[in-house]
C-alpha positions in Angstrom: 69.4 45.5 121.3 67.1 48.1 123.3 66.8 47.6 127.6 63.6 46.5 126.6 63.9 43.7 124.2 67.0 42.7 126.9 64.8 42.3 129.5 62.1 40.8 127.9 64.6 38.0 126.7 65.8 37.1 130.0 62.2 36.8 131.2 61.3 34.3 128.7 64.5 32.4 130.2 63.1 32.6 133.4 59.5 31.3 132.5 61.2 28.4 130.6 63.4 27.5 133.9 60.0 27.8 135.5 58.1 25.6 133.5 60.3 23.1 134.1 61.0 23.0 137.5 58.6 20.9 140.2 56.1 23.3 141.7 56.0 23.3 145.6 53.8 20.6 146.9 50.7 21.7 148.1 48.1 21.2 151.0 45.4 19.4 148.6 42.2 21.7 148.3 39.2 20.8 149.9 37.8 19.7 146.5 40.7 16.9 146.1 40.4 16.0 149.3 36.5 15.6 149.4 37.6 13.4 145.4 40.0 11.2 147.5 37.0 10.5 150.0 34.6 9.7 147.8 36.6 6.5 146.8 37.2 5.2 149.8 33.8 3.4 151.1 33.6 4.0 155.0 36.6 3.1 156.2 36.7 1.4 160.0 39.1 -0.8 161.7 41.8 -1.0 164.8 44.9 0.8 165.6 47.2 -2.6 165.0 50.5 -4.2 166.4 50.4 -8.3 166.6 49.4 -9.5 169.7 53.5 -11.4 169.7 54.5 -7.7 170.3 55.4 -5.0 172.6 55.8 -2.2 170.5 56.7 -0.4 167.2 59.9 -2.2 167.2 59.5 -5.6 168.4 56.4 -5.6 165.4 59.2 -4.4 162.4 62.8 -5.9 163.5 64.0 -8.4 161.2 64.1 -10.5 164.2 60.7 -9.9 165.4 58.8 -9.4 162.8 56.3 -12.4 162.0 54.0 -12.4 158.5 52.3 -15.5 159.8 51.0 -13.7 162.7 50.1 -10.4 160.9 48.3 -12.5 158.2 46.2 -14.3 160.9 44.8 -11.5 162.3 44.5 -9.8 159.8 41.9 -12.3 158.9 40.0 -11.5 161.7 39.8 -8.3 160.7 38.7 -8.9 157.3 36.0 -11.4 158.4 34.2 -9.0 160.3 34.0 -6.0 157.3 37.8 -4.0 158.9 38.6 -2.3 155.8 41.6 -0.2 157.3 44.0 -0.4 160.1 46.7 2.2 162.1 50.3 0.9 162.1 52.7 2.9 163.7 56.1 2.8 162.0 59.9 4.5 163.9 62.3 6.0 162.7 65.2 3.9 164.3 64.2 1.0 162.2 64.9 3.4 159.0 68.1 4.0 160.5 69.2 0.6 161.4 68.3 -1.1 158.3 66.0 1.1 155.5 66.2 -1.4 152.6 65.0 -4.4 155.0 62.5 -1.8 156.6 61.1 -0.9 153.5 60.9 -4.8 152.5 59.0 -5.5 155.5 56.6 -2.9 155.1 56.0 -3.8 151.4 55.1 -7.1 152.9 52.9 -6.1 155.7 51.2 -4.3 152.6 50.8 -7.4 150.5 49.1 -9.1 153.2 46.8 -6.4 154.2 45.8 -5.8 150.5 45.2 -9.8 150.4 42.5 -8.8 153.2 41.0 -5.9 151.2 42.9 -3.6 154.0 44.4 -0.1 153.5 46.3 0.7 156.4 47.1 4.1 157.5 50.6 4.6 158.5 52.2 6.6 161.1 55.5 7.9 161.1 55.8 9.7 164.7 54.4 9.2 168.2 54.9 11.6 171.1 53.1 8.6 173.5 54.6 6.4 175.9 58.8 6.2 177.1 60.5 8.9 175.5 64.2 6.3 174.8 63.5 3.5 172.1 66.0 1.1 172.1 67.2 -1.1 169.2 67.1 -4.6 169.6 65.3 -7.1 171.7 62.3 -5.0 174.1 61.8 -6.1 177.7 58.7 -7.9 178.2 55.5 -6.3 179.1 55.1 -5.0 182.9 53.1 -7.0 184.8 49.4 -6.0 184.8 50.2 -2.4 183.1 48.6 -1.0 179.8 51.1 -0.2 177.2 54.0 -1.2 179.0 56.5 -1.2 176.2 55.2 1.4 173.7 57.9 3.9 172.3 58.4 7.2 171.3 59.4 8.4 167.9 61.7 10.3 168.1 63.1 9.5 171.3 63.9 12.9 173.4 67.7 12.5 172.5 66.9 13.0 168.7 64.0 15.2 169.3 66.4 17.6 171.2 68.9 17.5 169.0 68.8 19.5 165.7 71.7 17.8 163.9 69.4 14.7 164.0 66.9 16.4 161.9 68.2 15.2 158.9 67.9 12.0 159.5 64.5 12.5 160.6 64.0 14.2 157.2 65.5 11.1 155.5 63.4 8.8 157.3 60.1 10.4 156.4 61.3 11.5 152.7 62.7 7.5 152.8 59.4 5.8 153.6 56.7 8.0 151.7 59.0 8.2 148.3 59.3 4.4 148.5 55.4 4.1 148.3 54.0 7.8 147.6 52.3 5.9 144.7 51.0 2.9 146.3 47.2 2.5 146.3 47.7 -0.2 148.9 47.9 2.7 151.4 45.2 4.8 152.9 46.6 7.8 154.3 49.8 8.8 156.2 49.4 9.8 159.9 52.4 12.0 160.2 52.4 12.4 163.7 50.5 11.1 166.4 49.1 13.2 169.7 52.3 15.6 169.3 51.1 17.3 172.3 51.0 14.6 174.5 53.2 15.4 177.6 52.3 11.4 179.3 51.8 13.3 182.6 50.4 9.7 183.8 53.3 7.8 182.9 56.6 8.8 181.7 56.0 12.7 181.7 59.4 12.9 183.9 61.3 11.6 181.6 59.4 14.1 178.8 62.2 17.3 177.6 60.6 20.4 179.4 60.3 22.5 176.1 58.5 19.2 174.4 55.9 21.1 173.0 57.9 23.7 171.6 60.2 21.1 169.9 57.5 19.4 167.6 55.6 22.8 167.1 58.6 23.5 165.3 59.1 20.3 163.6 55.8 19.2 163.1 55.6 21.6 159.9 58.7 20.7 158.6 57.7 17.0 159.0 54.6 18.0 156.7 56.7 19.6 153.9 59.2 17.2 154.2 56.2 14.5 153.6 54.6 16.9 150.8 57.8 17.2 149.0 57.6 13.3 147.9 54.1 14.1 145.9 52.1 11.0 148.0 48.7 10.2 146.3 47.5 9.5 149.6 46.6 12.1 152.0 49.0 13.5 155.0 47.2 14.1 158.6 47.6 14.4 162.2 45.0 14.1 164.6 43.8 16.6 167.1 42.7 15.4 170.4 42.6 17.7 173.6 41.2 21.3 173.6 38.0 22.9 172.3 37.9 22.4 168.6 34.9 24.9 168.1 36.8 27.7 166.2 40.8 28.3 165.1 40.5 30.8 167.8 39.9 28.4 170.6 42.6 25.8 169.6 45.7 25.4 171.1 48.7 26.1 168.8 49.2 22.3 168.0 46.1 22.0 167.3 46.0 24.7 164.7 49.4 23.6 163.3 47.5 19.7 162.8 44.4 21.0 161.1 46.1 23.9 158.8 48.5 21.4 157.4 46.2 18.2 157.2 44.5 17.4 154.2 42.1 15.4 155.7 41.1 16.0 159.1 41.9 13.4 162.2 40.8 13.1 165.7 40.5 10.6 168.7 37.9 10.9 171.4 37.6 8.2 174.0 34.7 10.2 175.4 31.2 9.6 176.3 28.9 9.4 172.5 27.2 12.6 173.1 31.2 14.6 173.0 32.3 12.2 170.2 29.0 13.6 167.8 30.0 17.1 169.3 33.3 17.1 167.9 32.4 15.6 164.5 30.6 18.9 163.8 33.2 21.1 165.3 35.1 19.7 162.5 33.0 19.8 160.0 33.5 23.5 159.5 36.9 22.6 157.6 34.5 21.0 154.9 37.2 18.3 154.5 37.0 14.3 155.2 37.0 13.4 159.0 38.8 10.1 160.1 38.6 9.3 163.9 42.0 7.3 164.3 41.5 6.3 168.0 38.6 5.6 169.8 36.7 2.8 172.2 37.5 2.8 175.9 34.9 0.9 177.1 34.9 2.1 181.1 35.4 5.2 180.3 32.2 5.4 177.9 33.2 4.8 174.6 31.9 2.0 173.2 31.4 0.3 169.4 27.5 0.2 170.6 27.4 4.0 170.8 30.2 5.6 168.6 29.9 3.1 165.8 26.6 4.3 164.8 27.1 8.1 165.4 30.5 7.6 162.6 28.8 5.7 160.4 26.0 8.3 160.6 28.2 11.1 159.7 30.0 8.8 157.1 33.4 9.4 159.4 35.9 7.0 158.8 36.2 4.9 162.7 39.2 3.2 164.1 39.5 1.7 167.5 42.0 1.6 169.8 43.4 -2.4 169.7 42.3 -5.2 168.1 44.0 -8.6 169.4 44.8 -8.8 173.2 48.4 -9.2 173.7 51.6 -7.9 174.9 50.5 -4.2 175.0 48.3 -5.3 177.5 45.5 -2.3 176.3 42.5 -4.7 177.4 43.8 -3.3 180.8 43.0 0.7 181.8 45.3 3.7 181.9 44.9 3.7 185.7 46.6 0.1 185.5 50.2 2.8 185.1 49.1 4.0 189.1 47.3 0.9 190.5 48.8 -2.5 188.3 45.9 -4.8 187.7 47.9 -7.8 189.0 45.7 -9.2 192.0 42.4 -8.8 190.1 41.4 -8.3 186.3 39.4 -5.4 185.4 35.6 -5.8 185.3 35.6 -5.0 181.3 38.2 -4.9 178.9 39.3 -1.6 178.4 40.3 -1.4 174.2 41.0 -4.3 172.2 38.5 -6.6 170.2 39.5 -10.0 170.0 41.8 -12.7 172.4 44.9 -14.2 170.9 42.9 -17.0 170.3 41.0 -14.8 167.9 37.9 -15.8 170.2 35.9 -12.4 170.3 36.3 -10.3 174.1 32.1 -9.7 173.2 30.6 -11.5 170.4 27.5 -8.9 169.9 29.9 -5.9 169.1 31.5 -8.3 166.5 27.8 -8.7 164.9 27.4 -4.9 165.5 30.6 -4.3 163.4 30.2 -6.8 160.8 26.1 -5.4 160.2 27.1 -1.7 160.2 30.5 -2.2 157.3 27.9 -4.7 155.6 25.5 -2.0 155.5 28.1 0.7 154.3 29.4 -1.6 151.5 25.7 -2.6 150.4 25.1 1.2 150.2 28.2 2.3 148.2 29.9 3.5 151.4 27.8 6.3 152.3 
């Protein structure tokens, strides 16, 4: 047998092997992307946690966690046209107990989908105290917004590389258990990674935090990839000038080259919020606002609601029953505790525990506007 005919042999071999090994998940093209979009109606609802809880964990502990409740408000949600909402998931409630975890999540899903809800799902959070804590949460601090919200992972873990693979087992954990469940929207992967909470617990923050999740945030994406979801991955940007790649900060460009649909929040006046929409809509993907509505500081369902629905970009607000987060209240409340006196409006949030709406007219202004969307085929 020649060289030639040698070589060519082991090259079939090769392209067999090949042919049957999975190829490398990719970054969907705008075209799939744009498919997936097309499907989806105009998705709006709330960033989510029952108003019975503090935070992440207090929601999804065995002990803590209450369908009853979920399915109440969910209700709400449903009865005023909410076809989506943001749940924010940890990674210590893998680690303490993934098969119940996972039950309780498959769960939560079965009671959203009985509301028509897709929730998107978030699997880290650079927001808020930097050391979760298994096990029963304190209760919320007197007269202070988002008291009790957690980190994920806490700075121990995020510090330390030999936690990584659990990390990678979390995320590889959660999207293979539902990578094909069409009760889920999207997966957030990781929310405001820059976010150093210079207002709040920055102190407490590791020094070299950015650099940490600029170097994990793309693993966190392949790891996510790797489990073949049918629903999209994302992370939102949300600080900087979002004109041009050239202008963003290196988060930023990490977020939107690994996204395959593109996320944002702005709690900014209407005339920003329509500003950024088009800076985005150079990446000629889909465009989901995951956070929005701050009512003193000029973001309002009365004029961002429109400007989404206008630009068919999917709109979810910050907080939806009034409870122990306490985000009716400001983000000054973490320098000046609104204990004497109530703010003069709410801040986020949409209804009372009650399920009495904080303003009846934006209620009607929500339920026209999704009415209007579904009447229309969600355009």
């Amino acid at each position: 047998m020649t060289d030639r005919f040698r070589l060519s042999g082991l090259l079939v071999v090769i392209l067999g092997f090949a042919a049957v090994l999975p190829l490398h998940a990719q970054r969907w093209s705008e075209e799939k992307a744009n498919a997936w979009y097309a499907q989806q109606g105009w998705p709006v609802g709330s960033n989510f946690i029952p108003s019975d809880a503090i935070n992440q964990l207090e929601m999804w502990q065995a002990e803590t966690f209450h369908p009853e409740e979920i399915d109440k408000e969910l209700g709400w949600a449903q009865s005023i046209g909410m076809t989506t909402m943001r749940v924010f998931l940890h990674d210590l409630l893998w680690q303490q107990d993934a098969a119940g975890f996972q039950k309780r999540i498959d769960t939560f899903l079965t009671i959203a989908d009985k509301h028509h809800i897709k929730p998107v799902l978030v699997l880290f959070d650079s927001c808020w105290d930097p050391n979760p804590k298994l096990g029963p949460q304190h209760p919320p601090i007197p007269g202070v917004h988002n008291s009790g919200w957690v980190q994920s992972p806490g700075e121990k873990a995020l510090q330390d590389k030999a936690e990584y693979p659990r990390l990678k087992t979390y995320v590889e954990g959660v999207i293979g258990a539902f990578a094909n469940d069409k009760r889920i929207l999207a997966w957030d992967l990781w929310n405001e990674p820059s976010n150093g909470n210079n207002s709040s617990y920055g102190k407490d923050d590791p020094k070299d935090k950015g650099a940490l999740v600029r170097a994990l945030l793309p693993q966190v994406f392949s790891w996510a990839r790797a489990e073949h979801p049918i629903q999209p991955l994302t992370s939102g940007v949300w600080t900087g000038d979002w004109s041009s790649l050239d202008k963003m900060d290196a988060m930023s460009r990490i977020q939107i080259a690994e996204s395959d649909v593109i996320s944002f929040h702005n709690y900014g006046w209407p005339e920003e919020f329509e500003q950024h929409i088009k800076w985005l809509e150079q990446f000629h993907r889909p465009i989901i606002c995951t956070e929005y509505m701050a009512r003193g500081a000029g973001s309002t369902f009365d004029t961002i609601l429109p400007i989404a629905k206008k630009y068919h970009v999917a709109a979810i607000n910050w907080g939806f029953v009034a409870g122990k987060t306490q985000t009716y209240l400001p983000w000054d409340s973490w320098q000046r505790p609104y204990v004497l006196q109530q703010p003069t409006v709410w801040f986020h949030d949409v209804f009372h525990e009650d399920g009495k709406p904080y303003r009846e007219a934006e209620i009607q202004l929500i339920r026209k506007l999704t009415s209007e969307a579904a009447a229309a085929g969600g355009q």
